[in-house]
C-alpha positions as CSV (number, residue, x, y, z in Angstrom):
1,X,150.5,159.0,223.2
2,X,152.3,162.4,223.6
3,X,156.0,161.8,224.4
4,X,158.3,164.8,226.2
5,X,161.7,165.5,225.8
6,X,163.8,165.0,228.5
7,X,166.4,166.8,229.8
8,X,169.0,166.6,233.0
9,X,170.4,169.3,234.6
10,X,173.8,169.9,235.7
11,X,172.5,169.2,239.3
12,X,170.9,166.0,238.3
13,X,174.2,164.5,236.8
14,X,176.2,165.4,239.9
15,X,173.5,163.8,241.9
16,X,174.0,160.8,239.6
17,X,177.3,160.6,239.4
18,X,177.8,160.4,243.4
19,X,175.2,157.8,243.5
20,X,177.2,156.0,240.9
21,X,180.5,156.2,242.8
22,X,179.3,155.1,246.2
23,X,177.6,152.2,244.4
24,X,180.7,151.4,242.7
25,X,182.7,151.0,246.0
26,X,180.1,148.6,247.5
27,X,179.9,146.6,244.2
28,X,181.4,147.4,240.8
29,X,177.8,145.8,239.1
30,X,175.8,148.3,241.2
31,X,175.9,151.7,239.0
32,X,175.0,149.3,235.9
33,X,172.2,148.4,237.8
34,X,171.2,151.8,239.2
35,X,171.3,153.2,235.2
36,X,168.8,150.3,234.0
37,X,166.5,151.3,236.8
38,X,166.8,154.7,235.9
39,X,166.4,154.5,232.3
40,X,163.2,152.7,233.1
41,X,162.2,155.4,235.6
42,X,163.2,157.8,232.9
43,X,161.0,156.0,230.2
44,X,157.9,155.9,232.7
45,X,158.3,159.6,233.4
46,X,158.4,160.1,229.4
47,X,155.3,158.5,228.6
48,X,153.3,159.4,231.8
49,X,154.7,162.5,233.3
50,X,151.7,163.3,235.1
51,X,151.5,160.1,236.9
52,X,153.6,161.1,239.5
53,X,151.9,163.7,242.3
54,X,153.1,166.9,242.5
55,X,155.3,166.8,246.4
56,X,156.4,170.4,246.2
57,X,155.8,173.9,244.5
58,X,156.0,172.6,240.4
59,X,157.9,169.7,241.3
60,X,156.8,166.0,240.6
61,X,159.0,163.1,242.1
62,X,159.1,159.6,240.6
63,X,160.8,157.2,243.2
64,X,162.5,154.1,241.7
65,X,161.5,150.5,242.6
66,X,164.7,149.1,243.5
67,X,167.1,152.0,244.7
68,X,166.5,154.1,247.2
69,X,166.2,157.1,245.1
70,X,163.9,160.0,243.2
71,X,163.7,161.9,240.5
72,X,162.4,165.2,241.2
73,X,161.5,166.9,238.1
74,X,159.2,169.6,236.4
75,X,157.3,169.7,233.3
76,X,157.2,172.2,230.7
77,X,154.5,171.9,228.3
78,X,155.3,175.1,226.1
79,X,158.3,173.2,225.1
80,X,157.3,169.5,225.5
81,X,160.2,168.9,227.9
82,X,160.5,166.9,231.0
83,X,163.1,168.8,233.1
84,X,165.0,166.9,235.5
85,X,166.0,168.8,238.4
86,X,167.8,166.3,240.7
87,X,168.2,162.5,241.6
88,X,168.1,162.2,245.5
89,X,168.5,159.7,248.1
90,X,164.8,159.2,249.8
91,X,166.4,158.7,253.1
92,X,168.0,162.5,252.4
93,X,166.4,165.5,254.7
94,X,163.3,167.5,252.2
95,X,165.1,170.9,253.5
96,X,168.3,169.8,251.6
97,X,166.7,169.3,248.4
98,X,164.1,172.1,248.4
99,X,167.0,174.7,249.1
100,X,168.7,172.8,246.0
101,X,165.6,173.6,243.7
C-alpha cells in the first residue's frame, strides 16, 4: 500500500497549538488526548488519503471521531506528500477557513 509523506504547515500548527491551549485550560489531560486522536487521524489520512471527499476546490477534510475538529488537507502526488493545510473547529464558519486556504 502506497504511503505519503506528510507534512504540516505553519497554519496547521498554529491551528493546533490553540486547540491545545483551550483544551489545556478545561483539563490538563485534554491536548494529550486531542494528539492521540490526531495521530490516528493523521495515520488514516497516510494510508488512505483519498478516502476522505474532496469539500472544497483541491481540498479534502478528514474530521476526527472524538474532537470536534478537521483536517483540511491536499494531496500532492508528484511528490508523494500529504499537505496539511489547517486543523479547524467543525462548529467554525466555511468563509473563515476558505479565505485561510
Amino acid at each position: 500500500m502506497k504511503r505519503y509523506k506528510v507534512q504540516l504547515l505553519p497554519s496547521a500548527y498554529k491551528d493546533l497549538r490553540e486547540a491545545r491551549s483551550w483544551y489545556r485550560q478545561k483539563n490538563p489531560n485534554l491536548p494529550r488526548q486531542l494528539n492521540l486522536h490526531l495521530k490516528s487521524a493523521i495515520e488514516g489520512i497516510n494510508i488512505a488519503p483519498y478516502a476522505n471527499a474532496i469539500r472544497y476546490r483541491d481540498v479534502r477534510i478528514c474530521n476526527l471521531k472524538v474532537f470536534p475538529y478537521a483536517i483540511h488537507f491536499c494531496i500532492n502526488e508528484n511528490i508523494n506528500t500529504v499537505l496539511i493545510i489547517a486543523i479547524h473547529h467543525t462548529a467554525m464558519n466555511p468563509e473563515i477557513w476558505e479565505k485561510k486556504i
